[in-house]
N, C-alpha and C positions, 0 to 999 in steps of 0.2 A: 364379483369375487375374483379373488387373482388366477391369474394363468401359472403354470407350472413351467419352468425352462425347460427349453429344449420340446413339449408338447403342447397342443393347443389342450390340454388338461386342466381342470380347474384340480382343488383340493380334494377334494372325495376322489374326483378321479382317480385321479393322481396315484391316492391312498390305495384304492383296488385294482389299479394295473401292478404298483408294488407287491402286492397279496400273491396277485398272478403271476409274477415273475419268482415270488422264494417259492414257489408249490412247482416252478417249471422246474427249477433246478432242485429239486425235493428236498429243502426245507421244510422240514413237520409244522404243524403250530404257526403258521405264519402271522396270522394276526398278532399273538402273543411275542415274536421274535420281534415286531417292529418294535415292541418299549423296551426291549434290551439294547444293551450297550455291547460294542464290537469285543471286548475283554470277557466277555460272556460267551461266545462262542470258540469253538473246537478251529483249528488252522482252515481243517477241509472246509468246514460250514462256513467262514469268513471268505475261503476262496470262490465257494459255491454264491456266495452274496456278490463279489466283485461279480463275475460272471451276469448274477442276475442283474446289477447295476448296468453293465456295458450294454445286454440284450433290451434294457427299456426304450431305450431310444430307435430302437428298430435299425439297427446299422445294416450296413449290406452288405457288410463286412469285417468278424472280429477277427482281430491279432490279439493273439495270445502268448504273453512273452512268460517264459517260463512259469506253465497253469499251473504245474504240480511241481514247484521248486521248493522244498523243506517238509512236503508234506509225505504219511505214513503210506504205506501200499494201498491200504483200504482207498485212505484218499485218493489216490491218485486214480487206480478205479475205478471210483467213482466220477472224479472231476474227465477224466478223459471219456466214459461213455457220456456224459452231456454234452459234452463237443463231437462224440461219432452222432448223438442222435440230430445235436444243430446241423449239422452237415447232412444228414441223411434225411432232412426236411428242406435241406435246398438253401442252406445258408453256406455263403464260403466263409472258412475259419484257415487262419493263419496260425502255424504254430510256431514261436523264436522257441528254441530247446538246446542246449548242451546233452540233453537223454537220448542216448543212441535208441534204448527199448520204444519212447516215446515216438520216436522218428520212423522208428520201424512199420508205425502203423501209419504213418502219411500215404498219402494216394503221390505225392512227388516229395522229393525231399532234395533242399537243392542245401550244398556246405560251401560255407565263407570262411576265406582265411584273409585276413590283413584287408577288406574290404574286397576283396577280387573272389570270385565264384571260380571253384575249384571243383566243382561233380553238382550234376544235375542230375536225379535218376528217378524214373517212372516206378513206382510198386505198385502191384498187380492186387 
């Protein structure tokens, strides 16, 4: 049977580590969401999927470039408390953001202007 990129996974695998990653990021219905198409889902729930997509491969470290760009308050919410719980299980997350609120809540936050770093600041 074949292998899955990027995991030694075959198919089924494959298929149930997917399952587990839309139920990490609280996707309801997971099995059912797999036969959907992406024009089916809600912005947040698609951003929640990219998220789950980046987390399969077991990185050791996501960059997240604007998680919650277009999406509604709930979303954002929602998508920034799975990045405070990634991180508070011992994953480092990177956040690129223009959202001052967003930044507010980084543990450092460092600001680029024209490529040159202009404040690096520790938040408690």
């Amino acid at each position: 049977e074949a292998i899955m990129l990027h995991t030694p996974r075959n198919r089924a695998q494959a298929k149930e580590r997917a399952i587990e990653m839309l139920k990490l990021v609280n996707i309801n219905e997971p099995e059912k969401r797999m036969k959907q198409y992406p024009f089916e889902f809600s912005g947040g729930m698609r951003q929640r999927i990219v998220i789950a997509m980046a987390l399969a491969c077991e990185p050791d470290i996501l960059i997240a470039d604007e998680p919650t760009g277009n999406l509604d308050s709930n979303s954002t919410r929602e998508i920034m408390q799975i990045l405070r719980d990634l991180y508070n299980e011992g994953r480092t997350v990177i956040l690129i953001t223009h959202d001052n609120e967003i930044a507010q809540q980084a543990n450092r936050v460092i600001t680029i202007s024209d490529g040159k770093i202009i404040s690096d600041v520790m938040n408690n």
